[in-house]
N, C-alpha and C positions, 0 to 999 in steps of 0.2 A: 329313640334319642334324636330331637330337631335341634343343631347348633347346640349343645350343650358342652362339649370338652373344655379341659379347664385351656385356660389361655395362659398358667403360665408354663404348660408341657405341650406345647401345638408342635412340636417340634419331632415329638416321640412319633408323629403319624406319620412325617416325611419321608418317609422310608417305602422300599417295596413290601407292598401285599405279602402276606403268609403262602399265597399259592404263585406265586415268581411270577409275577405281571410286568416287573420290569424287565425279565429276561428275555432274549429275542429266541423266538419261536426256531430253532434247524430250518424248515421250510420255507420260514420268510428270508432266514441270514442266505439260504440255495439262491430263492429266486432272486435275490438284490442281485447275486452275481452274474446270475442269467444276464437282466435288466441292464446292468455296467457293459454286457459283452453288446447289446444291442446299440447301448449310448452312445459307445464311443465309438461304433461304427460311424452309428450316424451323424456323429459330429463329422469325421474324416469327411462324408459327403457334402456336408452341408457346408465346410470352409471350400469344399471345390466348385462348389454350386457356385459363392460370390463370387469368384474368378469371370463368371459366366455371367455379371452383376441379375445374377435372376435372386429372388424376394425370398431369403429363408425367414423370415422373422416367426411365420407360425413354429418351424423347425423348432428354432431354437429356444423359441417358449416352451413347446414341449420337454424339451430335453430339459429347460430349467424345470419346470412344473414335476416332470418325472424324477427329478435327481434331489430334489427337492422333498419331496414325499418320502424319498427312503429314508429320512430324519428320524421321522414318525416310527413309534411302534407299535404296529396297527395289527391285528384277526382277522384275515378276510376268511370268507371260505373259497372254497376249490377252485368253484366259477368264476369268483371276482378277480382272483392270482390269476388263470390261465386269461380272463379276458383283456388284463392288465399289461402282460407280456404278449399277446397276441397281437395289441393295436402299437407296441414298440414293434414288432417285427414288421408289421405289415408296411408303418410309415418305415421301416428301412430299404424295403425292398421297394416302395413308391420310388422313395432319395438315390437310392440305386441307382435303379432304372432310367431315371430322371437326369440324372447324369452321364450315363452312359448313352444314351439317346443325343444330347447336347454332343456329346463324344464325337460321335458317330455322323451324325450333321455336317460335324467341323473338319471330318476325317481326321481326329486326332486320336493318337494313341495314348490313352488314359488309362493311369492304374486301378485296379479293381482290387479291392480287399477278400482276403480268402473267408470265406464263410466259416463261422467258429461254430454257429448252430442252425439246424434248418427244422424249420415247424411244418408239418402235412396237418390236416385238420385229424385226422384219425390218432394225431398224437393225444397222450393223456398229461396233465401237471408233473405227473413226478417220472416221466420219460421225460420231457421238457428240461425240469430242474436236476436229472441226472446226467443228462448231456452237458450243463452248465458245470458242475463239480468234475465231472473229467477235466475238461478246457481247465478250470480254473486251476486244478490240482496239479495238472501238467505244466501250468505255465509256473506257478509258486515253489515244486520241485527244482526247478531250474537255478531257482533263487537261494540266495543267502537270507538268514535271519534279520539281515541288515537292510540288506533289498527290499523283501517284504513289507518291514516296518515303514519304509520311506516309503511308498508304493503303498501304504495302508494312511499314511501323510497327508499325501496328496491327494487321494479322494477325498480324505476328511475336509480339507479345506475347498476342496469343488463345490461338496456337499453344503458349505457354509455360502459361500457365492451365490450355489443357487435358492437358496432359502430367501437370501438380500435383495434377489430378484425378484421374487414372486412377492417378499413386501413389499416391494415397489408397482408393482401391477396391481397389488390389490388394491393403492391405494391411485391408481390411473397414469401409471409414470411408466416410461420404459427406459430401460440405462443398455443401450446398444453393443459399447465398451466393454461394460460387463460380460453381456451375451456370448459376444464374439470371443472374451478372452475364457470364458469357460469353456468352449467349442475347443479351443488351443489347449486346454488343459486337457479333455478328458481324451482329445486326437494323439498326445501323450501318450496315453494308456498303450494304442494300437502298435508304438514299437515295440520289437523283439527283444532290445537289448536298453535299458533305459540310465543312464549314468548316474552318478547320486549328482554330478556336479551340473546334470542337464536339470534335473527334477527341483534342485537348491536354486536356480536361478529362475523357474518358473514359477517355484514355491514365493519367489521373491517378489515378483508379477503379481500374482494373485491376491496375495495380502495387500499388497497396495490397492487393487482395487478395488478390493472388499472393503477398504480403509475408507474408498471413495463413495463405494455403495452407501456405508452405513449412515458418515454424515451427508447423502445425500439424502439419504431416508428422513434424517433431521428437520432438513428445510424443509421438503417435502409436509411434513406434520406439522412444523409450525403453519404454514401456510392455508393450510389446508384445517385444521383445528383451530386458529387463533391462538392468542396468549399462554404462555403456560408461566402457571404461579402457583404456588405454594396455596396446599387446599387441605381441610381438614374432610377426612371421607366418613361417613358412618357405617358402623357394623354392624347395626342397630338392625332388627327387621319387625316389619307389622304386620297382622291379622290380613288374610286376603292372598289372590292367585299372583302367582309369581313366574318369573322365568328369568331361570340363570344362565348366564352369558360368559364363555372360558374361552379362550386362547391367545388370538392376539390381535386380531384385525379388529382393528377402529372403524373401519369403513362397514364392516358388515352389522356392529354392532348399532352404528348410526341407521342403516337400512332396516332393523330391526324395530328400534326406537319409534322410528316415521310410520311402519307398518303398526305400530302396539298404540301408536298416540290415541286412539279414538278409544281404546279399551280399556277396564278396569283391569288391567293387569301393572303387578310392583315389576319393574328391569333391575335384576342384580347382578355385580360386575364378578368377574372370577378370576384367579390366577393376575396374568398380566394387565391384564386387563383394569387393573385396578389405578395406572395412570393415566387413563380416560379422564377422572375425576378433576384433575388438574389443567385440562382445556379448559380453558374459555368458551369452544363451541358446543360441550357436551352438558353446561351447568344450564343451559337453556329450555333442556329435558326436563319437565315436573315427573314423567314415570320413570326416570333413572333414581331410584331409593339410596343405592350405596352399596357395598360391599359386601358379600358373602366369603366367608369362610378362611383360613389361613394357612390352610395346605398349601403345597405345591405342586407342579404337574405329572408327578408319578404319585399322589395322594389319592385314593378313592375314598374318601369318608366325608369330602364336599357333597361330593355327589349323590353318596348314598341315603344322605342325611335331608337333602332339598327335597320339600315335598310338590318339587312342580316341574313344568317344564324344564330340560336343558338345550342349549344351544351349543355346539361346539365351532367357533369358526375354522376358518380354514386355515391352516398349515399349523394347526393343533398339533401336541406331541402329548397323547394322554392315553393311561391304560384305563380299558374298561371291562366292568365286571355285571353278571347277570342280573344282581339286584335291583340292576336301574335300567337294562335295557326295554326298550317299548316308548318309553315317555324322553330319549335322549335323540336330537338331530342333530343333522351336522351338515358344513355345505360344501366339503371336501368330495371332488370328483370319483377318487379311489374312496368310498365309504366302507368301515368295519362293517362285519356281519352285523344283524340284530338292529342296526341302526338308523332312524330314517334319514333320506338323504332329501334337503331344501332344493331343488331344481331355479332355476331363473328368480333367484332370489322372491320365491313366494314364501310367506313365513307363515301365510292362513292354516296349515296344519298343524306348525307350533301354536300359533296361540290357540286353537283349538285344544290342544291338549294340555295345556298351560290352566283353560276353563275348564278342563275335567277332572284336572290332578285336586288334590283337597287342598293344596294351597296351607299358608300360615294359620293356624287353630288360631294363635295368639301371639304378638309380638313380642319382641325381647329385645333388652336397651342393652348392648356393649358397646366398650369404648372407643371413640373414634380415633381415626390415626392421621395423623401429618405427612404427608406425602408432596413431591415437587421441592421447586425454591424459587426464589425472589429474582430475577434477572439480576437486574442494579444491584439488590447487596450482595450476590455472589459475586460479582465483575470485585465488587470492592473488596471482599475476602479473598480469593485469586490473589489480586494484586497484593493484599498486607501479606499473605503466607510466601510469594514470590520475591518480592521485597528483603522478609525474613530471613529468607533462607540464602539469600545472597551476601546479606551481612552474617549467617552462621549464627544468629540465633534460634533458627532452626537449623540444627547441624543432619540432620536425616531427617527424610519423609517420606511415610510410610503411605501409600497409595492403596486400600482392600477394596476390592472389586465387587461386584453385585453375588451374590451366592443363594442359593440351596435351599439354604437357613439347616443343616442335619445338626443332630444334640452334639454331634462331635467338634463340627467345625465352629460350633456357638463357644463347647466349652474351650477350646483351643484359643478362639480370640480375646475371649472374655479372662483369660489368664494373661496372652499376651499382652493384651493393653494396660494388665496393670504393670505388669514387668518393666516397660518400657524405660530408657533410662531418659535423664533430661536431656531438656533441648530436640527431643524430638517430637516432629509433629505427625498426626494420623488424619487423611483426606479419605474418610471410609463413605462405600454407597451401603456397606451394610449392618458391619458389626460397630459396636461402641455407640455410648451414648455422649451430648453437644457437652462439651468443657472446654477449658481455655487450651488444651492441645489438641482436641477431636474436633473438627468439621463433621458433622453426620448429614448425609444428603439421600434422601430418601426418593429414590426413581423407580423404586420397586425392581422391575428387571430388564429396566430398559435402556438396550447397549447404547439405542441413537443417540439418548440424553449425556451416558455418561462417555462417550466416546467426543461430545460438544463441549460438555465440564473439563476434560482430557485434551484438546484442542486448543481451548482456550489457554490453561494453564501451562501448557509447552511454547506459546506463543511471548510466554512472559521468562520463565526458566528453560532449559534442556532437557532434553527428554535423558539426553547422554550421560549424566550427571551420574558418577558413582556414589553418592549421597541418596540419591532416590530406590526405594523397592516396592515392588510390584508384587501385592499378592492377588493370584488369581483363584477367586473361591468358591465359584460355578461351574463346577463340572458339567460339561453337554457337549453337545453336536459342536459348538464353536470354539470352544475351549482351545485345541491346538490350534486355528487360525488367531486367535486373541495371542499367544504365545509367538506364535512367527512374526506376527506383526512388531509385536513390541522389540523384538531381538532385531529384526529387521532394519526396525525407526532407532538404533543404539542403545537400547536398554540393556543396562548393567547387570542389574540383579532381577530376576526373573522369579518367584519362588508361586511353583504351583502347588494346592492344599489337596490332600487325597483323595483319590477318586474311583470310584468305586470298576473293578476290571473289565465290565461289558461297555463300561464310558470310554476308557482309553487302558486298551491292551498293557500290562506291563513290560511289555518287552517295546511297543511302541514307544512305552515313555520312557524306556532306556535308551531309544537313539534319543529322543529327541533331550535327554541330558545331554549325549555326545556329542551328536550337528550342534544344535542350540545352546547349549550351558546353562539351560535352565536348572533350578534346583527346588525340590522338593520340603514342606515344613514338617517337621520333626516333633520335638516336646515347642511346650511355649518357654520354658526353661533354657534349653539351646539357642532356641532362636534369636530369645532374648539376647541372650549373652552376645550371639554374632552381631546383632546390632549395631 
């Protein structure tokens, strides 16, 4: 089966694999804790080091680069985990040392962090990561139900910072600010005793500058891709060698492109990736073809289904299965088992394998899809809905966020939006189809766009407006910083759509009803009604 499912059930595939590929492996969830007890050492070092104005910048790219990847739910084998926590400890005890030597110079008397784990080479992985689950379990004993969850908060939101970071690197930017305030964030971690109202006010730091990250990411892109306008993409594919292209970096895909120009291979975009098509710099490309497949990034039947090359770029968040490993690369430094790994951006072994895979038999025409928008007539719609809603002819509006796409949450919208009563308007990035009350704005799943669209639009209304709600319909890694933010910036009504428990804890998303007031959607029948 090449691309054949029906397209008006793509939705049924969204889901985790029959053998739990979405689930996190015990040994990956061990060693992240390991990895968190090394991090945030070496954060504590590396803010003591500036004091000393000596140059942490590699530090604390690592630390994002590292904090960053635990996103990911990635198979390594044995060797790649212990090599992985080997080069976190070794840089801690370099930062250490490095500092205690400055110390010692200075004859100053310098606090030293107690050692949570100590590595001998003769250690093996699960000596390693048993050592890690004492520490951990010893310190979360201590805790309340309530501690924990805010304490499971706050790294979710580090983990989003640092994600923001490395898109910024990839695409040659560094945000300092950032840096340093996630150094402060995870330095956090190292007290004994940590207060909710210490954690709430740093929670409160963070968002903000993840707020700043994201639209800097914005400009960033525009600048560096040119124009973005409203593009019709094809899904369409033809006869001949291919190589499909997933995750999220623009910059690698363009690296790609420049390497593939001289050769008869088609470029197909995947997942996020699908708002490439909407630059101005990428339509430049004659071997960029279009579009492959309508999963999402826990979907393996893209994959499974391409008969050519894949590319995974880096800070991918993708489950993989044996049916494609061999012909799948990636240029992620921590690389899954099974998987080849791109080194100094050489792609000569992709497309080498790209030439051997059997490629497209024969093309096949599906319908293209509209994606992006118009600068100038959004600025102008903005304004009429802005306008509207001042004079109360839009008496509520309804804000849905980028999502998922799962059959559940499609069928949930697609009831509430008829329910809705009048006078209410819908600013959706993904459910609902264009009528005189629905804006539909297609960015695919891209926060930088819609957090710009979002930007704009509070520039003309209040974000504070008890009239406005906020549905949040992508559950992932950033979901609870999306939520702080908004609560943070005055947002009234809050409402987050279900999500699935290895996404966000239930018991997490019971404080974060508490601290926060956000609220959960129910039937579209209820909701409706509260409207």
């Amino acid at each position: 089966m090449f691309y054949n499912y029906d397209k008006n059930n793509i939705n049924e595939y969204n889901e985790c694999d029959a053998r739990g590929a979405c689930s996190i492996a015990p040994k990956i969830s061990s060693l992240q804790e390991v990895i968190i007890i090394f991090l945030k050492q070496l954060s504590y070092y590396a803010l003591m080091l500036i004091k000393f104005d000596e140059d942490i910048s590699k530090i604390s790219g690592n630390i994002a680069e590292t904090l960053s990847s635990l996103v990911c739910t990635t198979d390594y084998t044995d060797e790649e985990l212990l090599g992985l926590v080997s080069k976190q400890y070794a840089l801690l005890i370099k930062t250490k040392r490095q500092y205690l030597n400055i110390c010692k110079k200075n004859n100053l008397e310098c606090k030293e962090l107690k050692a949570d784990i100590s590595i001998k080479p003769e250690m093996t992985l699960s000596s390693i990561i048993s050592q890690g689950e004492k520490i951990f379990l010893k310190k979360t004993n201590k805790m309340t139900i309530h501690e924990k969850n805010i304490y499971d908060i706050l790294l979710s939101v580090l983990k989003s910072i640092a994600a923001n970071i490395m898109q910024l690197k990839d695409n040659n930017i560094s945000f300092n600010d950032a840096e340093i305030t996630l150094l402060k964030g995870l330095n956090l971690l190292n007290s004994n005793k940590i207060t909710e109202k210490k954690i709430k006010q740093k929670l409160k730091e963070l968002s903000k500058i993840n707020d700043n990250a994201v639209l800097k990411l914005y400009d960033v892109l525009i600048e560096q891709y040119g124009q973005f306008d409203e593009t019709l993409v094809s899904h369409s594919t033809r006869e001949g060698k291919s190589i499909l292209v997933s995750g999220g970096s623009l910059n690698e895909l363009k690296m790609l492109l420049d390497a593939a120009k001289q050769e008869k291979i088609d470029i197909y975009t995947h997942g996020e990736l699908l708002i490439a098509h909407a630059f101005e710099f990428f339509k430049r490309y004659e071997n960029l073809k279009g579009h492959y497949g309508k999963c999402n990034e826990k979907c393996i039947l893209d994959f499974a289904t391409f008969p050519g090359a894949i590319l995974l770029t880096s800070n991918s968040s993708q489950n993989l299965e044996y049916v494609y490993r061999g012909r799948i690369f990636t240029t992620e430094k921590f690389k899954p088992k099974g998987i080849e790994q791109i080194v100094n951006n050489n792609f000569k072994p992709l497309i080498v394998s790209a030439k051997s895979a059997k490629g497209f038999a024969k093309g096949q025409a599906r319908e293209d899809e509209l994606i992006g928008f118009n600068q100038k007539q959004l600025e102008i719609k903005l304004t009429e809905i802005a306008e509207k809603f001042k004079t109360k002819e839009i008496e509520k509006l309804l804000i849905l966020g980028i999502s998922n796409y799962t059959r559940e949450q499609e069928q949930y919208f697609n009831t509430l939006l008829r329910l809705l009563p009048q006078r209410t308007f819908v600013l959706s990035f993904s459910y609902g189809k264009m009528s005189d009350n629905i804006l539909k704005i297609n960015i695919v799943k891209s926060l930088p766009m819609a957090y710009r669209i979002l930007d704009k639009l509070f520039e003309k209304i209040s974000i504070k407006s008890d009239r406005i709600l906020y549905f949040l319909t992508k559950c992932d890694s950033t979901s609870i910083t999306k939520i702080i933010s908004l609560k943070e910036n005055g947002a009234k009504n809050v409402y987050l759509s279900h999500c699935p428990p290895n996404i966000i804890n239930p018991s997490v998303l019971s404080t974060l009803k508490n601290v926060y007031g956000i609220k959960t959607t129910s039937t579209p029948e209820n909701d409706a009604k509260l409207i």
